[in-house]
GUSEKOL-400363 format. One record per residue (C-alpha): residue number from 0; chain; x, y, z. Coordinates in steps of 0.1 Angstrom, whole numbers, plus 2048, in hexadecimal, padded with zeros to 3 digits. Layout:
! residues N
NUM | A | X | Y | Z .
...
//
This chain:
! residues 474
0 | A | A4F | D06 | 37E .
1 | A | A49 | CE2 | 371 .
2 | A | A26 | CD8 | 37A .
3 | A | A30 | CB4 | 387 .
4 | A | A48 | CC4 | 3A9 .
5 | A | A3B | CDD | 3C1 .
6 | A | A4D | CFA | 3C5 .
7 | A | A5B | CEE | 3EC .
8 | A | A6F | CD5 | 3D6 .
9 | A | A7D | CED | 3BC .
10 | A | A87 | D06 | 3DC .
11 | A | A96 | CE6 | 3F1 .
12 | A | ABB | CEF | 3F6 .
13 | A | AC7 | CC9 | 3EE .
14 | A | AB4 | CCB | 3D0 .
15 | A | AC2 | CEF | 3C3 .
16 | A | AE4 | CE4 | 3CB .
17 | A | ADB | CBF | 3BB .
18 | A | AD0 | CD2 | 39A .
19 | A | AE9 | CEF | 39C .
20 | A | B08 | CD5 | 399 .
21 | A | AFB | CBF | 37E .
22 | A | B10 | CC2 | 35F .
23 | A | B02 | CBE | 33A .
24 | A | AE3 | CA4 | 335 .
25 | A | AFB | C94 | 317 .
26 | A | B0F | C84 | 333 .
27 | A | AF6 | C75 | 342 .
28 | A | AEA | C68 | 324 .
29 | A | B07 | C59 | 318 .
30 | A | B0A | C47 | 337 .
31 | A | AE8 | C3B | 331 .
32 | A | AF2 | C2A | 30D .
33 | A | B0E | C1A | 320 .
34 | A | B2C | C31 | 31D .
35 | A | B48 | C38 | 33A .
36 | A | B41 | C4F | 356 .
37 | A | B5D | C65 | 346 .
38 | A | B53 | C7B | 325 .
39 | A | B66 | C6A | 306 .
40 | A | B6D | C46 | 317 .
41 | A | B60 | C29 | 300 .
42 | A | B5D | C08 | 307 .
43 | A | B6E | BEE | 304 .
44 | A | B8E | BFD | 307 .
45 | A | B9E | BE1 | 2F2 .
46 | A | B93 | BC4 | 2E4 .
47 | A | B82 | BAF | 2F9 .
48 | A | B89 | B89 | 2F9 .
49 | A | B63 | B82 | 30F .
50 | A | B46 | B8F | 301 .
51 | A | B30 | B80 | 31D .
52 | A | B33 | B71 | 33F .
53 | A | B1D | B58 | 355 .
54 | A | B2E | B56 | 378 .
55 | A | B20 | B34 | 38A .
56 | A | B24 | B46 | 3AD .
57 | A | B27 | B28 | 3C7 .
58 | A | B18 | B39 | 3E5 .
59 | A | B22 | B30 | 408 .
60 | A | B46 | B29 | 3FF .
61 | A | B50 | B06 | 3F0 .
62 | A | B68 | AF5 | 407 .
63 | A | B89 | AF3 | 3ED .
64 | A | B99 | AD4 | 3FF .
65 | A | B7C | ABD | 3F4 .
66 | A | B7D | ACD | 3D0 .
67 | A | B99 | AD4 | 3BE .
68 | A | BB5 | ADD | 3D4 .
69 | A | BC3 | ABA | 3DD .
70 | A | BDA | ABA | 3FE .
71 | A | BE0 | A96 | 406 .
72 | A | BEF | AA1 | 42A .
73 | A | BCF | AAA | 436 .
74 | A | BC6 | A85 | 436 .
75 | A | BE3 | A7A | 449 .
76 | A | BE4 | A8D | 45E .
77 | A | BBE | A8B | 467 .
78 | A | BB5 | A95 | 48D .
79 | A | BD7 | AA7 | 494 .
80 | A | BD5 | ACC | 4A1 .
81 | A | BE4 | AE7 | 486 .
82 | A | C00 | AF4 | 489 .
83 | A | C01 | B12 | 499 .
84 | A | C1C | B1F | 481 .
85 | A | BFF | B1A | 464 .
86 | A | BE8 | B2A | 474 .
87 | A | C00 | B4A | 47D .
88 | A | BE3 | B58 | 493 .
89 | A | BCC | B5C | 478 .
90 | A | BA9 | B70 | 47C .
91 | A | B8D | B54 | 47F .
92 | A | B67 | B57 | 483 .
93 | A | B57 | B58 | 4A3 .
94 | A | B4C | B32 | 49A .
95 | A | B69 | B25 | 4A1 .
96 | A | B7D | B41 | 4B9 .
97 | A | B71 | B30 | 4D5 .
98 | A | B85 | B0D | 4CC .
99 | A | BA2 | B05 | 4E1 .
100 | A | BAB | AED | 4C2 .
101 | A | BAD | AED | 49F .
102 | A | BAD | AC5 | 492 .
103 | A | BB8 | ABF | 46E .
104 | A | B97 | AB1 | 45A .
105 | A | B99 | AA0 | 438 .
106 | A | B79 | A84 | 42C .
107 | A | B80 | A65 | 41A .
108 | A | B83 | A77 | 3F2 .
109 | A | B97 | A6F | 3DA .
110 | A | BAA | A85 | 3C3 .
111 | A | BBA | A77 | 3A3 .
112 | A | BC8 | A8E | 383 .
113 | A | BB8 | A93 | 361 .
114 | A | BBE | AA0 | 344 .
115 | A | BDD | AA7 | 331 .
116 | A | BDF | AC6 | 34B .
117 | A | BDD | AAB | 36A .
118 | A | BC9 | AC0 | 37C .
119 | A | BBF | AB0 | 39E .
120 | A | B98 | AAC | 3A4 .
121 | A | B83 | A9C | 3BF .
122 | A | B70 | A7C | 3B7 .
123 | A | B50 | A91 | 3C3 .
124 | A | B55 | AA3 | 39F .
125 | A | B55 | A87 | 386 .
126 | A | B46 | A9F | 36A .
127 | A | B64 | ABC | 372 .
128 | A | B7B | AA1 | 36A .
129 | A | B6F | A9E | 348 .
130 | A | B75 | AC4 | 33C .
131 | A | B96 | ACD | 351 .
132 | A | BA7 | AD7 | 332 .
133 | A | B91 | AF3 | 330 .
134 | A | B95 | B01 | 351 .
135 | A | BAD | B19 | 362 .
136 | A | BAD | B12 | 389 .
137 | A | BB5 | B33 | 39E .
138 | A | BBF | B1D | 3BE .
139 | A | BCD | B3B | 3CE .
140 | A | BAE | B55 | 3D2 .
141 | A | BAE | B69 | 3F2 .
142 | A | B96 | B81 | 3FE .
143 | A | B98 | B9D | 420 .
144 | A | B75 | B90 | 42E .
145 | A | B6B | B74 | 445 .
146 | A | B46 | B76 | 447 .
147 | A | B2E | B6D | 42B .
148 | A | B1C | B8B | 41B .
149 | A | B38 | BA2 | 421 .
150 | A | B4F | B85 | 40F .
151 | A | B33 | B81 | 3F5 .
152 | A | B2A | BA7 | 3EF .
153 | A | B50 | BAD | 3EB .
154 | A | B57 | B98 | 3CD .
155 | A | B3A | BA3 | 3B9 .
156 | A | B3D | BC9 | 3C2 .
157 | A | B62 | BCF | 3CA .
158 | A | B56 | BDC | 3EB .
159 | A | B50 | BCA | 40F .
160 | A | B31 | BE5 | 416 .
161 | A | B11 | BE5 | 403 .
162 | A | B0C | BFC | 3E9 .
163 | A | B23 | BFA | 3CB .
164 | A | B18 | BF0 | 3AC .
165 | A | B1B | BCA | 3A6 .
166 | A | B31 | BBA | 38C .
167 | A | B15 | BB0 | 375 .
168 | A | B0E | BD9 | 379 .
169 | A | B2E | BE5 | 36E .
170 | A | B2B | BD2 | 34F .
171 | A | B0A | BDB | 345 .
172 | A | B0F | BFE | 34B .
173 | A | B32 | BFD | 338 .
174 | A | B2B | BE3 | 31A .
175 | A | B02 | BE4 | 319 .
176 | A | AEE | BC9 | 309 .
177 | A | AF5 | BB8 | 2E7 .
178 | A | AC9 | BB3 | 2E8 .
179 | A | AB8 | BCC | 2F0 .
180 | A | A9A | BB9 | 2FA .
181 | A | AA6 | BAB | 317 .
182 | A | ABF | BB8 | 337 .
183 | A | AE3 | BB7 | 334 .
184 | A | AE7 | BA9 | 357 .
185 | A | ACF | B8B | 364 .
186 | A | ACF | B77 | 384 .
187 | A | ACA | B53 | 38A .
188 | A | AC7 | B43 | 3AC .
189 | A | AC6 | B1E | 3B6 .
190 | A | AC6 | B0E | 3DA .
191 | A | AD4 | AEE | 3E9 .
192 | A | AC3 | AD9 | 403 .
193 | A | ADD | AE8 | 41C .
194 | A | ADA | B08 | 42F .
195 | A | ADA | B26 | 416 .
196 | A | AEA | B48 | 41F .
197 | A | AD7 | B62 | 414 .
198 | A | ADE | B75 | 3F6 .
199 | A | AD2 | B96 | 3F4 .
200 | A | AC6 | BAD | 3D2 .
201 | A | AE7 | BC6 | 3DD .
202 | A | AFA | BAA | 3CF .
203 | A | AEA | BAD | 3AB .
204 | A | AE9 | BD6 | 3B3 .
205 | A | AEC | BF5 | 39F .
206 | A | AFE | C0C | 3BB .
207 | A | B04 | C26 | 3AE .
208 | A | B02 | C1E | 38C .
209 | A | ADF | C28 | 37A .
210 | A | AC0 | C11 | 383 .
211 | A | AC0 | C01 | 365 .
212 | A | AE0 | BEF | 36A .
213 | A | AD3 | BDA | 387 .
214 | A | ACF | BB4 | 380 .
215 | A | AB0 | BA7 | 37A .
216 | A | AAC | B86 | 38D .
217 | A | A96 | B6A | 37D .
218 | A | A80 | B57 | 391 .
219 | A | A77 | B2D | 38C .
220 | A | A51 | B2D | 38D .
221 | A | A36 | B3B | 370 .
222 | A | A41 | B5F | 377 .
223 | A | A64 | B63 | 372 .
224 | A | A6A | B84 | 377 .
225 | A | A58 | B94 | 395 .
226 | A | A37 | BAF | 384 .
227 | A | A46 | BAC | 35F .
228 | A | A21 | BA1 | 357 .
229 | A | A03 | BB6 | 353 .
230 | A | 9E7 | BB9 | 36B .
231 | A | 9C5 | BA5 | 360 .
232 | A | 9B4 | BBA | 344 .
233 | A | 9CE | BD2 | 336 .
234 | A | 9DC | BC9 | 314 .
235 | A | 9FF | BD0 | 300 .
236 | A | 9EA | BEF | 2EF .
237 | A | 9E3 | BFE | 30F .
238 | A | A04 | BF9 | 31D .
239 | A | A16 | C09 | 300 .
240 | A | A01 | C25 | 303 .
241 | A | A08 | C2A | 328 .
242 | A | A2A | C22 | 325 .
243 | A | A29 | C3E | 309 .
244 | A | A19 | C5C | 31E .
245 | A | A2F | C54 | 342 .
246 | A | A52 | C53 | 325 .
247 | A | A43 | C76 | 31E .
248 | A | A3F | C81 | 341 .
249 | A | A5E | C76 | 34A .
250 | A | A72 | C87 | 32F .
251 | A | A60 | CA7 | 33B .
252 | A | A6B | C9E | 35E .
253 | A | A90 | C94 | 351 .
254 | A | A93 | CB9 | 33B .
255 | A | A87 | CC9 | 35C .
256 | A | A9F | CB9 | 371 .
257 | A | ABC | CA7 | 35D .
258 | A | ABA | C8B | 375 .
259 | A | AC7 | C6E | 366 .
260 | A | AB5 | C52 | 379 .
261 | A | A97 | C5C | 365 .
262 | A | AA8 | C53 | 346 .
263 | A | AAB | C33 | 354 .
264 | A | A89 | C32 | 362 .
265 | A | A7B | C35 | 341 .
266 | A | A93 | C18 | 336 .
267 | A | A8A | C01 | 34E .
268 | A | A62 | C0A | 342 .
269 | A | A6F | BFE | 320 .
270 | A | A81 | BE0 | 327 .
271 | A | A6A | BD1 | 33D .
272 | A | A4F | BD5 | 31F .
273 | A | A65 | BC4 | 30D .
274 | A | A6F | BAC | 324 .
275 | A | A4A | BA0 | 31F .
276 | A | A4F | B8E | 2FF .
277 | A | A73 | B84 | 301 .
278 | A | A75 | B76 | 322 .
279 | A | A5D | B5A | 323 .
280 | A | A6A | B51 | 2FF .
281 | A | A91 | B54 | 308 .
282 | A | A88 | B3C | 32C .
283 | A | A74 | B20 | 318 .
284 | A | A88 | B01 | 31B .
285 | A | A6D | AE6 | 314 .
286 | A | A79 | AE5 | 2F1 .
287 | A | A9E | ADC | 2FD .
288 | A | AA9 | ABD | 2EB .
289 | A | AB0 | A9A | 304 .
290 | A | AD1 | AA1 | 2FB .
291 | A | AD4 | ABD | 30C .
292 | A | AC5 | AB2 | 32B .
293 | A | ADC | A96 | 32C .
294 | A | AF9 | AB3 | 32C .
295 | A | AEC | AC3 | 348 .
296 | A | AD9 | AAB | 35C .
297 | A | AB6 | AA0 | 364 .
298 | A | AAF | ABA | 37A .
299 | A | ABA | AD0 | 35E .
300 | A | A91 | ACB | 35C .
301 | A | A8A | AD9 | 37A .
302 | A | A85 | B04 | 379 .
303 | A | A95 | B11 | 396 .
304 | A | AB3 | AF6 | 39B .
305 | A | AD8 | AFA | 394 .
306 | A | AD9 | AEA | 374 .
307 | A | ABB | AF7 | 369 .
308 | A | AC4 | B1C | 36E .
309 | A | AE8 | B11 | 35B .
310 | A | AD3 | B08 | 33B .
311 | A | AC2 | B28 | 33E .
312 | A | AE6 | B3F | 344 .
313 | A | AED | B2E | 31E .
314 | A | ACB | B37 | 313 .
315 | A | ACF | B5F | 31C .
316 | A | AF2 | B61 | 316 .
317 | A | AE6 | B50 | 2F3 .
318 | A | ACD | B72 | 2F0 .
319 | A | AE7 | B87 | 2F6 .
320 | A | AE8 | B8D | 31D .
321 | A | B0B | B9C | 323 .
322 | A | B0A | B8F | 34A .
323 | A | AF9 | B71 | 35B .
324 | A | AFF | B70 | 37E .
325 | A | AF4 | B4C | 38E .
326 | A | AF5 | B44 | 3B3 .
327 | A | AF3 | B23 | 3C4 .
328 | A | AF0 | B22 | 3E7 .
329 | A | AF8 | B0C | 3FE .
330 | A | B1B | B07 | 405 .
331 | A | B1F | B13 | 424 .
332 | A | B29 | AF7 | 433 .
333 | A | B33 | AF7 | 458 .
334 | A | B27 | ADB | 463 .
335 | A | B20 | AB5 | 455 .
336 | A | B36 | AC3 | 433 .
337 | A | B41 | A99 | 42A .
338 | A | B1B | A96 | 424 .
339 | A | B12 | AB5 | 415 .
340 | A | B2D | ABA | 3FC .
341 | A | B22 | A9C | 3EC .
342 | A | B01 | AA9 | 3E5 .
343 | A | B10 | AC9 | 3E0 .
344 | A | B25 | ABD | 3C3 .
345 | A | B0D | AAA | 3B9 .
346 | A | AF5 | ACC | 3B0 .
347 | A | B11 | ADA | 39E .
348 | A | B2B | AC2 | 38A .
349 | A | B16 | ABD | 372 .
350 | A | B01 | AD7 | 367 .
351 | A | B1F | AF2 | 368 .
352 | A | B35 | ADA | 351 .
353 | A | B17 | AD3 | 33B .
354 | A | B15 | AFB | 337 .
355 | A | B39 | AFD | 331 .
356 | A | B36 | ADC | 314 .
357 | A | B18 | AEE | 308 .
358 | A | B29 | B0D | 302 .
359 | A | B44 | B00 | 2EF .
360 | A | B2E | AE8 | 2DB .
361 | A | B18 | B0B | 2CE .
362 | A | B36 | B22 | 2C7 .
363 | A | B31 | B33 | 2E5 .
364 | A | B4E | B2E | 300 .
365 | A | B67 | B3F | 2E5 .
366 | A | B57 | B64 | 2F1 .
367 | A | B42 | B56 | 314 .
368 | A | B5B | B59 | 338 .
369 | A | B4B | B3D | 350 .
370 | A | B58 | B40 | 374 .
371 | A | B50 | B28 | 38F .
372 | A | B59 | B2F | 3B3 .
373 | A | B49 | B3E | 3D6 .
374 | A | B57 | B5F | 3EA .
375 | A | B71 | B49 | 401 .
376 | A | B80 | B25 | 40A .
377 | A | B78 | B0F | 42A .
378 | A | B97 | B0B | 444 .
379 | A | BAB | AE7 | 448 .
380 | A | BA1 | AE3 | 46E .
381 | A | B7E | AD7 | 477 .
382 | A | B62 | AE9 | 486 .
383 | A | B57 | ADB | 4A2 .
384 | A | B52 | AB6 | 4A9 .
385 | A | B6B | AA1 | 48F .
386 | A | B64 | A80 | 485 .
387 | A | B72 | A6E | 467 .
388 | A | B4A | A75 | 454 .
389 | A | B41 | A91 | 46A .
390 | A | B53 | AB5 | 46A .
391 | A | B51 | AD5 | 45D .
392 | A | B63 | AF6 | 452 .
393 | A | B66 | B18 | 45A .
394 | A | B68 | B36 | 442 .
395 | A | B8A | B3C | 434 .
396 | A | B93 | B5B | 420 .
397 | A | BBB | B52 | 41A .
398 | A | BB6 | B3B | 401 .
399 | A | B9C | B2A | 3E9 .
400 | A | B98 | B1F | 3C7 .
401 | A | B83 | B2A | 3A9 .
402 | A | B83 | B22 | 382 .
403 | A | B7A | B34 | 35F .
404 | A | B79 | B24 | 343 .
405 | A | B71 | B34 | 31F .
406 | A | B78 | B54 | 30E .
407 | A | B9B | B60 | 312 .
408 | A | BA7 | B49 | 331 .
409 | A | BC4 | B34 | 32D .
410 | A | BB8 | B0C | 32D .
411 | A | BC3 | AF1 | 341 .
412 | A | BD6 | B0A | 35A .
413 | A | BD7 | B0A | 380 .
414 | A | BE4 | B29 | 38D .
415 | A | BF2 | B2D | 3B3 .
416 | A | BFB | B15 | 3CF .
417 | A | BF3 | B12 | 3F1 .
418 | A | C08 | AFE | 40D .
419 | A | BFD | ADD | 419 .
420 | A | BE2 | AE2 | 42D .
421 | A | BD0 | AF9 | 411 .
422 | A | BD5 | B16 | 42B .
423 | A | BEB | B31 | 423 .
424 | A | BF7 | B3A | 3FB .
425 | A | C19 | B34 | 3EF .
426 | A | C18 | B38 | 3D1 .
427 | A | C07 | B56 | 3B8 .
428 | A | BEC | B63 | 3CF .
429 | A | BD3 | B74 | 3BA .
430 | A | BB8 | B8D | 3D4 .
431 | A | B93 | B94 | 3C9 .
432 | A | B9E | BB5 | 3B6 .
433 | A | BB6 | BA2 | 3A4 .
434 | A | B9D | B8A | 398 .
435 | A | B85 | BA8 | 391 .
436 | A | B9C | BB7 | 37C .
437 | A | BA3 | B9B | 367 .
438 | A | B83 | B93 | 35E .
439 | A | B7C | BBA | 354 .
440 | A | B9A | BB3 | 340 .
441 | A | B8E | B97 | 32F .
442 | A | B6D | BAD | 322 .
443 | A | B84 | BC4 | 316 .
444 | A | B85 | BDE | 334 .
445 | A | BA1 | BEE | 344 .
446 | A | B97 | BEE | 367 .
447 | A | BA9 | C0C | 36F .
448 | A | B99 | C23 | 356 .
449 | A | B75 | C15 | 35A .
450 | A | B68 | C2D | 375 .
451 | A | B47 | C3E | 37D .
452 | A | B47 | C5F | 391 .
453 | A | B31 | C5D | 3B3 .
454 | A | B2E | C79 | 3CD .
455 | A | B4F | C8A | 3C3 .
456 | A | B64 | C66 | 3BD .
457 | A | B6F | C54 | 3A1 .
458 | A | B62 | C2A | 3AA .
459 | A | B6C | C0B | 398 .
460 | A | B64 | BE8 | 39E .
461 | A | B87 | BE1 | 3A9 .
462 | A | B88 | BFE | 3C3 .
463 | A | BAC | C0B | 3C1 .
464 | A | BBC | BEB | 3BC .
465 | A | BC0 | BC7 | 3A2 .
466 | A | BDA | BBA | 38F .
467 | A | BD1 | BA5 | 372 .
468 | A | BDA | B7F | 378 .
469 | A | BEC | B7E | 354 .
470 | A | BF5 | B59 | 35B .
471 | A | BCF | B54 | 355 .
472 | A | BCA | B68 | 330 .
473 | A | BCF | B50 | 316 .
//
């Protein structure tokens, strides 16, 4: 009996059954170095067009009206109820299911067209104007939920419930790391002045996937990654050494058991030793050149600030980081949205075009995928109290509008339509899966085939459904 479990465990009917059932240790291992759930599946499964991605995730869901989907009728017709045949009954929050009236709301923006594409943009976005051509708007995104973190947990897992691996997981497991020295997945969140929803770590989760595929969030402040450092008084000797003895009782543990989670155990020991040299070196930024903070902005300067954690996404995907998952909160604007938009926009034109220009300008937007967007739109009728500088908008899963730019995407393209009042899609409606399953494309993955085998099912990011949005693949 192995010394480390008493003999209760070993005789523990879960655990006999656990143990019984587990196939070879091989297969676990070759999960481990980043191999499909399936014996024999390699990946990628064709050649991949992205070789990295760094998704600017606009938490709180950007109202598309004010942005980019321009719908000149909404300020006509300013103040008049919506038409009931627009609304065709449709599922709203309980914010607003007590309104006996839904008024039409539209600020005083401007929208003009650049480009040789004539894309329409806001005047809130004077930087997005700039790099149009390099963008392909998804105007007709829809999702099935109506409430933040179910909305938010369901396009970066596939799933509306907690628990399935994140995006950023699925492509760690399946592609790995090109540097060893530092995680394939990282996590960068940012704050407005406005009222944050919360983001939880299930968003950046593993699931079911092994541990080591969870992102690892960095934080503004001297300590970026939460008990990477060691305690007062124990030096890199000594924590090789330990590090060397608990590898050895783990692989005792692991031969014993055949668990894979303590392969991954021991992996996650190893990575975060050396995380210890590479991170603080790979998050330095004082020796950024002025021209680079001009790119992104002055508060580029600032650890812990939109632009900021934009200069650092090009910094790890720069090391080799195969995901960078960055979050700005703040857009959930129900109320006083004519104000806070502005300083909304103002957080994020910049620094996400300045990535995007900074990309291009190092070689690196050929083989990065950037996407830009939140987890639904805002509705056309106001929330509450309307006055001409005053409203706000509910959530609104029928339609909203993202855009990638880089590696593989077709430039200068806007993709789907919606009707007049930026309500309901007429045109090429492309659904969460869809969108999954295009960007798994993109990295060379078929979707369909990428699966990992849970409690007697196969899983995939995409669930059982997605189409790829061909109109977007260059």
């Amino acid at each position: 009996m192995n010394e480390f479990f008493p003999i209760s465990n070993a005789l523990n009917r879960r655990t006999f059954l656990k143990n019984s059932l587990l196939g070879l240790g091989g297969i676990a291992l070759s999960a481990m170095n980043g191999k499909g759930s399936i014996p024999g599946t390699e990946l990628p499964h064709f050649a991949a067009k992205a070789k990295r991605i760094i998704y600017l995730f606009q938490s709180g869901a950007p109202s598309q009206m004010e942005l980019f989907d321009y719908k000149p009728l909404l300020k006509e017709r300013f103040g008049e109820e919506l038409p009931d045949s627009v609304r065709g009954g449709q599922r709203v929050t309980g914010m607003t299911s007590n309104q006996r009236s839904f008024p039409i709301a539209m600020g005083d923006f401007t929208f003009e067209q650049y480009g040789q594409s004539g894309a329409w943009v806001s005047n809130l976005l004077p930087y997005h104007q700039k790099i149009v051509d390099e963008l392909c708007f998804i105007k007709s995104m829809h999702t099935e939920a109506i409430n933040h973190d179910p909305a938010v947990t369901f396009v970066q897992t596939g799933s509306q419930q907690a628990g399935r691996p994140s995006m950023g997981s699925w492509m760690s497991y399946g592609l790995g790391s090109e540097n060893e020295d530092l995680p394939a997945f990282c996590v960068l969140l940012s704050r407005s002045t406005n009222f944050d929803q919360p983001l939880y770590a299930k968003l950046w989760g593993n699931g079911f996937l092994p541990s080591e595929h969870q992102g690892v969030m960095f934080r503004s402040g001297h300590e970026p990654v939460l008990y990477l450092s060691d305690p007062d008084g124990l030096d890199r000797k000594t924590r090789r050494l330990m590090l060397d003895h608990l590898a050895a009782m783990h692989e005792s543990q692991y031969e014993h058991w055949k668990d894979p989670e303590i392969l991954a155990r021991i992996n996650q020991y190893e990575m975060a030793y050396r995380m210890q040299m590479s991170v603080p070196e790979t998050l330095k930024t004082t020796d950024e050149p002025e021209h680079i903070y001009d790119l992104y902005g002055e508060d580029a300067r600032k650890p812990g600030t939109y632009a900021h954690n934009c200069l650092l996404a090009r910094k790890l995907i720069e090391k080799g980081v195969r995901f960078v998952q960055l979050y700005h909160q703040g857009w959930d604007t129900h109320g006083n949205l004519p104000n806070q938009i502005k300083l909304l926009a103002k957080d994020t034109d910049q620094p996400s075009t300045g990535l995007l220009i900074d990309l291009q300008q190092r070689g690196l937007l050929e083989d990065t995928l950037v996407i830009w967007g939140g987890e639904f739109g805002r509705g056309c009728y106001s929330q509450g109290k309307l006055t001409p500088d005053n409203y706000g908008r509910d959530h609104h899963p029928r339609c909203f509008t993202i855009w990638m730019a880089g590696a593989g995407v077709n430039k200068g393209m806007t993709i789907g339509k919606t009707d007049d009042f930026s309500y309901n899609i007429v045109e090429d409606p492309v659904h969460v899966h869809d969108f999954q399953a295009t960007i798994m494309h993109l990295m060379g993955i078929d979707h369909e085939r990428f699966t990992y085998k849970y409690q007697g099912r196969r899983f995939r990011l995409t669930d059982v459904h997605g189409t790829i949005v061909k109109k977007a693949l260059a």
